[in-house]
BATIKOL-811238 format. One record per residue (C-alpha): residue number from 1; x, y, z. Coordinates in pm, 1 decimal. Layout:
residues N
+-----+----------+----------+----------+
:   i :        X :        Y :        Z :
+-----+----------+----------+----------+
: NUM :        X :        Y :        Z :
...
+-----+----------+----------+----------+
***
This chain:
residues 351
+-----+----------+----------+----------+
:   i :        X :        Y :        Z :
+-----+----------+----------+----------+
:   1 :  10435.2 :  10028.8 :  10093.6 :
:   2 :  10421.7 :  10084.9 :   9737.9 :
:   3 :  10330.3 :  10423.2 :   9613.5 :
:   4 :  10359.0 :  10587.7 :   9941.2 :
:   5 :  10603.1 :  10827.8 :  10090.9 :
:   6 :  10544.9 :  10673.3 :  10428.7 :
:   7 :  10491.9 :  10383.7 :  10537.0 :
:   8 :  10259.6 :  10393.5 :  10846.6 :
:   9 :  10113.7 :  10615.6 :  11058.8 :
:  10 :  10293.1 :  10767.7 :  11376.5 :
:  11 :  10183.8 :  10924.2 :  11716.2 :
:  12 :  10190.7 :  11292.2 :  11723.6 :
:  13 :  10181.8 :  11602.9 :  11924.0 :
:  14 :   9790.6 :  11575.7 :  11909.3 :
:  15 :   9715.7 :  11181.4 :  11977.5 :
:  16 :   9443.6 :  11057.5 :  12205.1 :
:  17 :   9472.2 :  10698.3 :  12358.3 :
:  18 :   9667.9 :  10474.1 :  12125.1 :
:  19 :   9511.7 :  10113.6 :  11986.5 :
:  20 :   9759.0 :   9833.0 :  11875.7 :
:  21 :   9591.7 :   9560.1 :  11726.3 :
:  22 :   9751.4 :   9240.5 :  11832.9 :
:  23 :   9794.7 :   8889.2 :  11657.3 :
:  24 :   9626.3 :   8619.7 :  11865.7 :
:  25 :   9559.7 :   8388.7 :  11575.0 :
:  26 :   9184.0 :   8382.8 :  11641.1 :
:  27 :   9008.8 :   8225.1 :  11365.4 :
:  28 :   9313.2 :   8203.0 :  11138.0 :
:  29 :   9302.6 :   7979.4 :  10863.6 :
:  30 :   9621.8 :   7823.2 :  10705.3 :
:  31 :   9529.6 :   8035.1 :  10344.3 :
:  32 :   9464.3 :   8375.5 :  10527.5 :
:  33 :   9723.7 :   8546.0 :  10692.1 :
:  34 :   9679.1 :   8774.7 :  11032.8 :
:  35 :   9634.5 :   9150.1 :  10915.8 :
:  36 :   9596.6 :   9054.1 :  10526.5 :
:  37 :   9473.8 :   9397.5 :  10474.0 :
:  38 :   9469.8 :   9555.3 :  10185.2 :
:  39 :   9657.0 :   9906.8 :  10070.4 :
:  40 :   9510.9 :  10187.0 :  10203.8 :
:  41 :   9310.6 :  10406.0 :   9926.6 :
:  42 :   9211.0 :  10759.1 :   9909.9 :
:  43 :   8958.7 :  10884.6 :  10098.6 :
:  44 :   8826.6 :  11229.7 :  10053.0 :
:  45 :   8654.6 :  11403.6 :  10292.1 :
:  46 :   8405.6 :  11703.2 :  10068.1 :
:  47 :   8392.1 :  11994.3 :  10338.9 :
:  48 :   8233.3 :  12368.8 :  10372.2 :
:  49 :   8548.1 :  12651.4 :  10462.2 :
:  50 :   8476.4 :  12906.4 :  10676.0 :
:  51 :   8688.7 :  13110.5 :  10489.2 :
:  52 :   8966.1 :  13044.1 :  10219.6 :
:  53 :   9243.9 :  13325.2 :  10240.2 :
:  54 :   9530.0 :  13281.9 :  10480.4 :
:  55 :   9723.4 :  13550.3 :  10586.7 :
:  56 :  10110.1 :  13529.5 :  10620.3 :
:  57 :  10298.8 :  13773.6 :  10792.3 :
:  58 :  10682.4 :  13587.3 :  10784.8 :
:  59 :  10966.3 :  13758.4 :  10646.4 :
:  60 :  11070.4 :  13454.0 :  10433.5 :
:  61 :  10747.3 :  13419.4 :  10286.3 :
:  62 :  10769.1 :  13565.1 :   9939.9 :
:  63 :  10387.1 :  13613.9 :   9959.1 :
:  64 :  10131.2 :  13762.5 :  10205.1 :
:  65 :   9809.9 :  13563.5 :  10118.0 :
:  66 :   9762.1 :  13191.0 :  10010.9 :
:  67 :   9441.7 :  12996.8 :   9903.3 :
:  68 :   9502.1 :  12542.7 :   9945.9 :
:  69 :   9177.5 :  12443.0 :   9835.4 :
:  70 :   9259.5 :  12054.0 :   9951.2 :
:  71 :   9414.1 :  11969.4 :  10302.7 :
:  72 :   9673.6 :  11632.2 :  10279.0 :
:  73 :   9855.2 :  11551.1 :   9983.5 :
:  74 :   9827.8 :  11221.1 :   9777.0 :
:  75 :  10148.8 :  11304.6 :   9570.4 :
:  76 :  10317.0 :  11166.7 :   9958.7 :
:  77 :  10629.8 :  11322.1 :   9935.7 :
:  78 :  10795.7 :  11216.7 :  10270.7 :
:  79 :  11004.3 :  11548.7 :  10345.7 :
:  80 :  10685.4 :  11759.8 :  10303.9 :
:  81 :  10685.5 :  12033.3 :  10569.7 :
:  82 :  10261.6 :  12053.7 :  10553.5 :
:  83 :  10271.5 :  11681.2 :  10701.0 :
:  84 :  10258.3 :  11801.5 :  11039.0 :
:  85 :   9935.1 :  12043.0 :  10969.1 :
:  86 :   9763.2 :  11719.4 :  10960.5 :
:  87 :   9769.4 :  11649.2 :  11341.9 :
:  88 :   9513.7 :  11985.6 :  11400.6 :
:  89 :   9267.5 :  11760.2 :  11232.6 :
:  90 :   9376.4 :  11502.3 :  11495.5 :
:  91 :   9516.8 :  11279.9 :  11246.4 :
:  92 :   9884.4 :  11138.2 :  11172.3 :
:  93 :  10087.5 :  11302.7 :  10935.1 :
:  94 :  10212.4 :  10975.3 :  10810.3 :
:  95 :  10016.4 :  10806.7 :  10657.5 :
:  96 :   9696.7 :  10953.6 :  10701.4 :
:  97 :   9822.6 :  11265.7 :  10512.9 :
:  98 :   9857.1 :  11104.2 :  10222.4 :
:  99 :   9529.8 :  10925.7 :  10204.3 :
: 100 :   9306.9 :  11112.0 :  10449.5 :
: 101 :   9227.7 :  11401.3 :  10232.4 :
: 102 :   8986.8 :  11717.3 :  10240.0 :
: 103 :   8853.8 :  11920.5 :   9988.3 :
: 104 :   8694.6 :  12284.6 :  10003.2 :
: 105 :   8422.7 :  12222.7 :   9774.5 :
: 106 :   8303.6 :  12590.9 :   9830.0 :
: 107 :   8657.4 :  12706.0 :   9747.0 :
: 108 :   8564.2 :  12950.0 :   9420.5 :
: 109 :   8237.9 :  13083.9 :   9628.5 :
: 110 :   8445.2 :  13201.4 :   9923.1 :
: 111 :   8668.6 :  13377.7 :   9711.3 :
: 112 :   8430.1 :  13562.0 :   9488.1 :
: 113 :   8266.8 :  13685.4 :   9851.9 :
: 114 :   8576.7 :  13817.8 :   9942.7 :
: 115 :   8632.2 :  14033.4 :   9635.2 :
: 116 :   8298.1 :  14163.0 :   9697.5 :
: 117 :   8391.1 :  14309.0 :  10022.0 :
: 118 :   8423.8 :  14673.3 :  10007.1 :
: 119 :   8752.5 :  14745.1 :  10201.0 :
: 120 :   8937.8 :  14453.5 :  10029.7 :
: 121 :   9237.1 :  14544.2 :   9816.0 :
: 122 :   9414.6 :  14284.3 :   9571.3 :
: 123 :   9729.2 :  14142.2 :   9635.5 :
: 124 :   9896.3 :  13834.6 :   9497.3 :
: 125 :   9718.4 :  13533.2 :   9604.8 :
: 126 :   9934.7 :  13246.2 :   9573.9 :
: 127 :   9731.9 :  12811.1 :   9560.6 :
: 128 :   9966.7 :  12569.3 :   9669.1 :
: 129 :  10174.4 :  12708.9 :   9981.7 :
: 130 :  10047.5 :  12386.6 :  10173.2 :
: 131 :   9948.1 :  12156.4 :   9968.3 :
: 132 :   9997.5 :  12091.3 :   9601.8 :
: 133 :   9645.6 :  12262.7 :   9389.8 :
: 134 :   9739.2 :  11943.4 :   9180.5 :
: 135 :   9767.0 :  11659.4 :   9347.6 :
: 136 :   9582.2 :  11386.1 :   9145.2 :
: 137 :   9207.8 :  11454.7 :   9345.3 :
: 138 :   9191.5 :  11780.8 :   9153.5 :
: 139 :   9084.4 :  11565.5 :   8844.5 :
: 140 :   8790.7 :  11512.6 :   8972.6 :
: 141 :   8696.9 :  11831.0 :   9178.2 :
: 142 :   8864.4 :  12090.5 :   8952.7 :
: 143 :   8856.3 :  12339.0 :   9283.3 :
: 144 :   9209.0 :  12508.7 :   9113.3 :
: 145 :   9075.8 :  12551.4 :   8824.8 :
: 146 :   8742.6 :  12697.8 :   8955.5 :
: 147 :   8962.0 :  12922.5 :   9157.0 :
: 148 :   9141.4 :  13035.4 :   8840.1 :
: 149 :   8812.1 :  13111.1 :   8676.4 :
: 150 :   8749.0 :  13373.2 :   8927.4 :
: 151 :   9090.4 :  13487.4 :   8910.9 :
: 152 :   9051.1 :  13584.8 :   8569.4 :
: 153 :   8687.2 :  13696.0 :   8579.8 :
: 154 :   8807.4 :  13980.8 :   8838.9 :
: 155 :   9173.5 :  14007.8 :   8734.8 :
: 156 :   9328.0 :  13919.0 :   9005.1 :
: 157 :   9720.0 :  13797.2 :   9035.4 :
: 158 :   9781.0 :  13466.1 :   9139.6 :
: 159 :  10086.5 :  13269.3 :   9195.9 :
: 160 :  10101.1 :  12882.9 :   9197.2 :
: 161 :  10347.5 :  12679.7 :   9334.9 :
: 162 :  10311.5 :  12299.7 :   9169.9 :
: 163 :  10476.7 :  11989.8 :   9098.6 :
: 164 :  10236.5 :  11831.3 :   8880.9 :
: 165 :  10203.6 :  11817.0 :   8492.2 :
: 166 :   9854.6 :  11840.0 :   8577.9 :
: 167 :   9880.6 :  12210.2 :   8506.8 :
: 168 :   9901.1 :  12213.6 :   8132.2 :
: 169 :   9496.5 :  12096.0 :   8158.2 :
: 170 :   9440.2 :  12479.8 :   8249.8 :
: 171 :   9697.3 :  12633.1 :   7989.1 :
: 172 :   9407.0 :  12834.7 :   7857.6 :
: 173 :   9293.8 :  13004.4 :   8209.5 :
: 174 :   9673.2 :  13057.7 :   8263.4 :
: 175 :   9802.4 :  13189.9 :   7904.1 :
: 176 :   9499.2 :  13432.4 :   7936.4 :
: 177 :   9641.8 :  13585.7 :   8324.3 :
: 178 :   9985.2 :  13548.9 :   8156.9 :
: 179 :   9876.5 :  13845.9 :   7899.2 :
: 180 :   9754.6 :  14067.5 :   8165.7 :
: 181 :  10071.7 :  14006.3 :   8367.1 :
: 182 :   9869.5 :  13837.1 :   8629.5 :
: 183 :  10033.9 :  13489.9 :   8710.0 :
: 184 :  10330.4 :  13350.9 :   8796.5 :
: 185 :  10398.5 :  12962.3 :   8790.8 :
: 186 :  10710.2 :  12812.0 :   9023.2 :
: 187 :  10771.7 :  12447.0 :   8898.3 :
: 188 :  10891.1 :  12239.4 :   9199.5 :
: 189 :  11175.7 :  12033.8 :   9093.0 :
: 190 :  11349.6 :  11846.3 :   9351.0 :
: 191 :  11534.2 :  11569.7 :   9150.3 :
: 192 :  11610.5 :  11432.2 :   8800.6 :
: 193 :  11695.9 :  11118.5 :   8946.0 :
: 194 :  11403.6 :  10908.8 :   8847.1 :
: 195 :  11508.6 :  10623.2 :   9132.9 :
: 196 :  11551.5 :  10942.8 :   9376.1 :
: 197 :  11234.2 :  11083.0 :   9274.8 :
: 198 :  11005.2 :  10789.2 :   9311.7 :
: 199 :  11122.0 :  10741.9 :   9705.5 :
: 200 :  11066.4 :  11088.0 :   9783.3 :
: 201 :  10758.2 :  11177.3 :   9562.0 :
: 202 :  10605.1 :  10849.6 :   9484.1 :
: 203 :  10295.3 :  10989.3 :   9347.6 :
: 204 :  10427.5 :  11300.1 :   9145.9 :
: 205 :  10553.2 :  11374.6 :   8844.7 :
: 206 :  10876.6 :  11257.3 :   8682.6 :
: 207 :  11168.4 :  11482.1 :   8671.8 :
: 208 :  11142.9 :  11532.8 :   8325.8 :
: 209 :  10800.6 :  11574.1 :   8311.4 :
: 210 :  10849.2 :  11891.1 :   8513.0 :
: 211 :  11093.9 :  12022.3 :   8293.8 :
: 212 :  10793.8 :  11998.6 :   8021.2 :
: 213 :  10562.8 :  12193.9 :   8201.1 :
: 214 :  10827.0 :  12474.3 :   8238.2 :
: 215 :  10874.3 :  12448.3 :   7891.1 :
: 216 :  10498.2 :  12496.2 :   7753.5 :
: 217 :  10408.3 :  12733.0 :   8021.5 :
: 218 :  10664.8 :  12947.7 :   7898.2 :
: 219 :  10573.5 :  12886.1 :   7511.5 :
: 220 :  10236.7 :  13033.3 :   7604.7 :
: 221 :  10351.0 :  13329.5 :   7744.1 :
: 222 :  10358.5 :  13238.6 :   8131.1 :
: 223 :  10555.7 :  13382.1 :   8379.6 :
: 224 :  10768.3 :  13054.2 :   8504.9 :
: 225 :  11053.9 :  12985.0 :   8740.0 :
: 226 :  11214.0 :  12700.0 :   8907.3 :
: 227 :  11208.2 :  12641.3 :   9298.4 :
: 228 :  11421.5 :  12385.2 :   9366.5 :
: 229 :  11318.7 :  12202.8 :   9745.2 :
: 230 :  11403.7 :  12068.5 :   9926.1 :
: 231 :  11768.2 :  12075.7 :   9934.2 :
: 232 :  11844.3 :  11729.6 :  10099.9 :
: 233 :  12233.3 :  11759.2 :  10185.1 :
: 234 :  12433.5 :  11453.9 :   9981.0 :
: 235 :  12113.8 :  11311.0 :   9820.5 :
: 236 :  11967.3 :  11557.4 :   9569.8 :
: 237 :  12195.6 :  11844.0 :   9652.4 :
: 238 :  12465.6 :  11761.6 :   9433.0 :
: 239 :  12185.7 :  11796.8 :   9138.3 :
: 240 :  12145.6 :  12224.4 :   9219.3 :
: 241 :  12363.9 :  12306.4 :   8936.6 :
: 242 :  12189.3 :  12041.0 :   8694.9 :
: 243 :  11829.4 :  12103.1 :   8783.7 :
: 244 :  11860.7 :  12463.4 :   8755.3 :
: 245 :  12045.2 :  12450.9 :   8432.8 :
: 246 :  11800.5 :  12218.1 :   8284.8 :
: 247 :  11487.2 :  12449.3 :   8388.4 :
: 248 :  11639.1 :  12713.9 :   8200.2 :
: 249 :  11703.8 :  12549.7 :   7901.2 :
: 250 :  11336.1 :  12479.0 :   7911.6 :
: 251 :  11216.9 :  12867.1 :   7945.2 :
: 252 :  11238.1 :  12943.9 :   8342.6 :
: 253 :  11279.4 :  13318.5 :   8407.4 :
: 254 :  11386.2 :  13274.0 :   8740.0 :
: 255 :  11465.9 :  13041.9 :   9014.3 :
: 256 :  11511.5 :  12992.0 :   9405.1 :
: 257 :  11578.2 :  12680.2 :   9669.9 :
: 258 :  11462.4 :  12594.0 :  10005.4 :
: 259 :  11712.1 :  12374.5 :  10203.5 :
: 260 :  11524.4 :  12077.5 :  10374.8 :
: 261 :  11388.4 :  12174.4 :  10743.7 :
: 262 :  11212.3 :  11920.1 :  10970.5 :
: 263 :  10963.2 :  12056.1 :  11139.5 :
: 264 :  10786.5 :  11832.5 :  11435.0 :
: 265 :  10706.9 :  11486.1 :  11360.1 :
: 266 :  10834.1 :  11545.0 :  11011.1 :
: 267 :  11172.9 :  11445.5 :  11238.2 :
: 268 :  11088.9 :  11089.0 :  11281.6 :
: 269 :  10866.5 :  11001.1 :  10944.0 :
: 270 :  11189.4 :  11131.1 :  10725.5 :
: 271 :  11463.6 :  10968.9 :  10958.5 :
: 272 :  11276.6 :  10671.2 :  10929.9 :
: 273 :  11256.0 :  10677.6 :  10562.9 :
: 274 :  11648.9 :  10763.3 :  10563.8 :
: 275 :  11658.7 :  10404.1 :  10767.8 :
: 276 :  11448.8 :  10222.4 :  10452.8 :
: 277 :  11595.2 :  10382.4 :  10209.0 :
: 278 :  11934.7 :  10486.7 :  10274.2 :
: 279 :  12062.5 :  10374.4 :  10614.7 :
: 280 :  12474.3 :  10394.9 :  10537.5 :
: 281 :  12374.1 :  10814.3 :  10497.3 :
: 282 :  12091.8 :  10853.6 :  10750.8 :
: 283 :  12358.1 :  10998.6 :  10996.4 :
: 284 :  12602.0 :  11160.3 :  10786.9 :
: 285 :  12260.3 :  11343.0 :  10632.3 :
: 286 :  12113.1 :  11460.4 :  10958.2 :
: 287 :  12423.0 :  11573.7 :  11103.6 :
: 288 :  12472.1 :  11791.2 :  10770.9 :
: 289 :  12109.8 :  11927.9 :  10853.0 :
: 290 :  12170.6 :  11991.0 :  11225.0 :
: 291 :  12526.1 :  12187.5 :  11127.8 :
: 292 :  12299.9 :  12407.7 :  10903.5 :
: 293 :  11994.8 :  12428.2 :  11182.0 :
: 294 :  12170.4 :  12508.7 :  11514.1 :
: 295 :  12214.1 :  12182.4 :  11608.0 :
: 296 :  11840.6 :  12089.1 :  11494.0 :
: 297 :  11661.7 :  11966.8 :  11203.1 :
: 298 :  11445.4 :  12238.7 :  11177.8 :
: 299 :  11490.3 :  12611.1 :  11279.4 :
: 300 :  11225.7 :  12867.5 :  11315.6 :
: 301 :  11420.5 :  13139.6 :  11340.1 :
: 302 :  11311.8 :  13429.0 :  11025.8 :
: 303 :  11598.1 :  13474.6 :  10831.2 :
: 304 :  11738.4 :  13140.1 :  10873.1 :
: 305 :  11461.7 :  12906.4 :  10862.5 :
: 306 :  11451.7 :  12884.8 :  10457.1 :
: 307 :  11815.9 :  12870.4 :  10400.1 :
: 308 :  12016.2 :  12740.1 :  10677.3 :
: 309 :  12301.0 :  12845.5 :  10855.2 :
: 310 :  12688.6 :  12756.0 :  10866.4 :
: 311 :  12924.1 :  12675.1 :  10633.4 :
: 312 :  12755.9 :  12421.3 :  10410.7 :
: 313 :  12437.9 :  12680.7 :  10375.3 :
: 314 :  12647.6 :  12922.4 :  10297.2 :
: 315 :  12835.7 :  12707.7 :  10051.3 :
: 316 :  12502.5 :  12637.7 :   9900.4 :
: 317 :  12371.8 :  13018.2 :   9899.3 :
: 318 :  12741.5 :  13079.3 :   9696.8 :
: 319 :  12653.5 :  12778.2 :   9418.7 :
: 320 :  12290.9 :  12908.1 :   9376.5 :
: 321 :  12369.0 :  13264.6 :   9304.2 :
: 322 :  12669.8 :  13150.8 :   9031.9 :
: 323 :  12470.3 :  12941.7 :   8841.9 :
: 324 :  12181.2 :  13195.8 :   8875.9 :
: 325 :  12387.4 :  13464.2 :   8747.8 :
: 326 :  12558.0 :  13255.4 :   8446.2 :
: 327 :  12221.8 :  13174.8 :   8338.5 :
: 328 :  12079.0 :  13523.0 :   8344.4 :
: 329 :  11785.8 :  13415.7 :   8601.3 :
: 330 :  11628.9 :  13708.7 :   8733.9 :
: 331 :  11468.4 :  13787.1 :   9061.7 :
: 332 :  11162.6 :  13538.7 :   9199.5 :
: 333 :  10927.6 :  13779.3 :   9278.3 :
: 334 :  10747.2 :  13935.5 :   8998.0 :
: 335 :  10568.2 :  14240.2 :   9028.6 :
: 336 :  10226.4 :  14133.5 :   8902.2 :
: 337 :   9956.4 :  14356.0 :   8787.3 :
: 338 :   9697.9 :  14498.2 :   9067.8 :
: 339 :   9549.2 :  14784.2 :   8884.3 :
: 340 :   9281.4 :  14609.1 :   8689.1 :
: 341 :   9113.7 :  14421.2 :   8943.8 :
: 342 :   8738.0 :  14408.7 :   8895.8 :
: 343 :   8508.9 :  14411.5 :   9212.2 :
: 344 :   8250.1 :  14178.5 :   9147.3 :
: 345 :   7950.7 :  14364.5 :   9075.5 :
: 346 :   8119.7 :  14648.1 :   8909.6 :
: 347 :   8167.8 :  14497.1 :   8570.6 :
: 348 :   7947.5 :  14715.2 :   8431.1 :
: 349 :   8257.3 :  15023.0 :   8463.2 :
: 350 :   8387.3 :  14812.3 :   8136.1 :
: 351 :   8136.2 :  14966.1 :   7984.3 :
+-----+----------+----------+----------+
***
């Protein structure tokens, strides 16, 4: 289906009764075919959180707290690991993920009551663990950049973790935390391969046009590296050097990788893409994977989980750190300012 990472929707760990429509050619006509229906289009579901901060307690999590304002992803990048989240709303996290969308409409209002608490302490809050803050329905709700607006308002350090040129729309908000050393921006490039990129990601944005956002964030004085993930062994992997090189020719200050894990029913929705898109690889691919994941596709196990294990992973962990090093690329995790937070209500200390 054009312009989405998958295809159809599958059964998951979740599913109630299943319904197959069936063709009996009831009131066919010669000029309208059975099941002429149309692409599916976005729907977005406007919900009230209960709360808005997650907590993260794993070891390979560079971050302790996390804010996704949306739930689903339109961007429909097939090897997304949040795809199977979508089944504890007791939907599929084919292609219902991509289309079947919620937003947090009191996003901004959560988080303001939260700072207002008396026992709570800043740490660095990061939008976009899950889900990307960008994905093309933030054009219209603007729930990232509300949540920016408080960020600043109470300086507060946030990290982002995007793949959309959507960003540069809140250059001001993020130049502005980028003075008071309270943001950090990782650009998510997984290919420069436009052909590549538009079967993975068919809603993002281009290759290059993440190499621009590196390179104005970091004109404006914002803290900005280059994650590059998934690692997909023999498809974009032979790119690490490249797209690492070419994000720091464009300003990054750092950079990291996540090889490819596939977690649940991400197992069948990617191995059926390999079958669409390249079936000569699909096993050559997986098997790659499943040396690197203890005989799996995904492994849980902290410590392993992000990186893989084995020879090829730790071929890949070699690469990484010797094109980090050439380029100078320093460490991911910035230490970013805590000190100045502002309690709301207590603005008046300024004074």
């Amino acid at each position: 289906m054009a312009g989405r990472g998958s295809t159809h929707n599958i059964e998951h760990r979740f599913s109630g009764p299943l319904v197959e429509a069936v063709d009996d050619g009831w009131q066919q006509t010669e000029w309208e075919p059975a099941f002429n229906t149309p692409a599916p289009q976005t729907e977005v579901r406007e919900t009230q959180a209960r709360s808005i901060i997650s907590y993260n307690r794993s070891p390979d999590v560079p971050f302790g707290r996390s804010i996704n304002p949306y739930q689903g992803c339109e961007h429909g990048c097939i090897y997304c690991y949040a795809r199977p989240s979508h089944t504890y709303l007791e939907l599929s996290p084919g292609l219902d993920f991509e289309t079947r969308l919620f937003a947090k409409l009191n996003a901004a209002t959560l988080l303001r009551r939260e700072f207002a608490k008396p026992t709570y302490q800043p740490q660095t809050i990061v939008l976009g663990a899950n889900t990307d803050p960008y994905q093309p329905i933030e054009h219209h709700y603007r729930l990232t950049r509300q949540l920016l607006e408080v960020m600043l308002a109470h300086r507060h350090p946030v990290g982002i973790i995007t793949k959309s040129a959507m960003i540069l729309r809140d250059l001001d908000l993020l130049a502005a935390l980028g003075r008071e050393g309270l943001c950090q921006v990782m650009v998510s490039v997984t290919t420069l391969n436009e052909t590549l990129r538009r079967q993975l990601e068919p809603r993002a944005s281009t290759g290059t046009g993440r190499l621009k956002v590196i390179e104005k964030l970091a004109q404006a004085g914002v803290p900005v590296g280059v994650l590059a993930a998934p690692i997909i062994p023999r498809l974009n992997e032979p790119e690490l050097e490249q797209i690492i090189k070419a994000a720091a020719e464009a300003g990054a200050h750092c950079a990291d990788y996540i090889l490819l894990r596939l977690p649940h029913e991400l197992t069948t929705l990617f191995s059926d893409w390999l079958d669409e898109h390249y079936p000569g690889q699909k096993e050559a691919i997986l098997n790659q994977l499943r040396a690197s994941r203890d005989g799996g596709l995904n492994s849980p196990a902290f410590g392993a989980r992000m990186r893989g294990e084995g020879q090829f992973a730790d071929l890949l962990a070699q690469r990484f750190r010797l094109i980090s090093k050439r380029l100078g690329l320093g460490q991911r995790h910035l230490q970013l300012r805590r000190d100045g937070f502002i309690r709301p209500g207590e603005q008046l200390r300024l004074f």
